[in-house]
N, C-alpha and C positions, 0 to 999 in steps of 0.2 A: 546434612551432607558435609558440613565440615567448613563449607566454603566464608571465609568474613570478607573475604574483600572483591570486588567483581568491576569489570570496564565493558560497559555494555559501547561500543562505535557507533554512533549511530548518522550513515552517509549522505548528510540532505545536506544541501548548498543553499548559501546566502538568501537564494529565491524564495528558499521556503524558512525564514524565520518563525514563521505562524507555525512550525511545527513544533518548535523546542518545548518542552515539558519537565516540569521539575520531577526532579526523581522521589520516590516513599520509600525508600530503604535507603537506613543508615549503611549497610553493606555493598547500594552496589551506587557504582556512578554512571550517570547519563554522560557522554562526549560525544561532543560534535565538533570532530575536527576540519571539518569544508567549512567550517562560520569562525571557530575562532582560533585553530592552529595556524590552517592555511586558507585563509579566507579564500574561498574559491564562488563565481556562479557557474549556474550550469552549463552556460556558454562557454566559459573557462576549463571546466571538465571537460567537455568536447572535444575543444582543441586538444586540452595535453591527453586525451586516450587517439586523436586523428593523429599526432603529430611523433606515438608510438607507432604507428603504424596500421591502426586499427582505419581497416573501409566499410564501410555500408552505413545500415541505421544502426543507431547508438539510443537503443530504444529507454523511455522512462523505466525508471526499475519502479515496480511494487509486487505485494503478495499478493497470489493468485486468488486467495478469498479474502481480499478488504474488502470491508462492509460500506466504505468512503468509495469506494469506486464511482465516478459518473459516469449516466448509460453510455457517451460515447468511448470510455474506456474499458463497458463490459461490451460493448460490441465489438472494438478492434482486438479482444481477447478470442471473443467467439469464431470471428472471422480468421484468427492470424495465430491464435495459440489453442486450438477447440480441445487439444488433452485437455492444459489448465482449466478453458472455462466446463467441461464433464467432469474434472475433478472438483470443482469448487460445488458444482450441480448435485455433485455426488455426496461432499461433505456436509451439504445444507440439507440433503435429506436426509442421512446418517440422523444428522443432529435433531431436527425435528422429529426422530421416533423418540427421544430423551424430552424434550422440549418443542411443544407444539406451536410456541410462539417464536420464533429463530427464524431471521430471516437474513440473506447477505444485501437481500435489495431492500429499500425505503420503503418500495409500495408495499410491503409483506404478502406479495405474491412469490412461489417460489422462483428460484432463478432460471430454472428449465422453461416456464410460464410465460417470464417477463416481456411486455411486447419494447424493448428498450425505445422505440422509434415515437412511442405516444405517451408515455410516461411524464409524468409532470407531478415533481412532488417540493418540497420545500427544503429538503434536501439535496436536492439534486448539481449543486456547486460546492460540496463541502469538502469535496478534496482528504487526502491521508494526511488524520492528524498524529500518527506513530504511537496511539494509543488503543490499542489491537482491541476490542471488545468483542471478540468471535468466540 
């Protein structure tokens, strides 16, 4: 494509240092300006997006099929965002007619399936490590 040089942003706050990841291309660079331009937590983001003027919930950002999701994060999608979570349900079986082992959940039950409320896997605390495997 022509491209050598790339600045990929990547928006996670002080809180989440466990995310940082070195980059494998000499072409592009990983930045995390919220840790080390403008050291910000996420308490800090709050403020300066309330303090623009923004009211209500100033919800966590993540992608609608992280496979890091914890169940009580795919239940408050299912309850509160049910496009995203029938789109994620939808992508996961897309993908398993390619790939019969793909799964967005730990227990590799599908996602449409999952009973999130009895679920217990070893997994289940691991959080977005900004290293997408979908």
């Amino acid at each position: 494509m022509g491209i050598t040089k790339a600045r990929n942003w990547i928006g996670i706050s002080r809180d989440e240092t466990r995310r940082i990841r070195a980059q494998h291309r000499g072409w592009l660079e990983l930045w995390y300006p919220l840790i080390f331009e403008v050291p910000m937590w996420r308490q800090d983001c709050i403020s300066l997006i309330r303090a623009q003027g923004w009211t209500g919930l100033i919800p966590h950002s993540a992608c609608w099929m992280c496979p890091n999701m914890s169940d009580a994060e795919w239940i408050d999608m299912k309850a509160n965002q049910p496009q995203d979570f029938e789109a994620a349900c939808k992508l996961e079986a897309e993908t398993r007619l390619k790939d019969q082992h793909f799964y967005l959940h730990p227990s590799c039950v599908p996602l449409a399936e999952v009973d999130f409320t009895s679920q217990f896997t070893m997994f289940a605390d691991r959080g977005c490590t900004t290293g997408c495997f979908t």
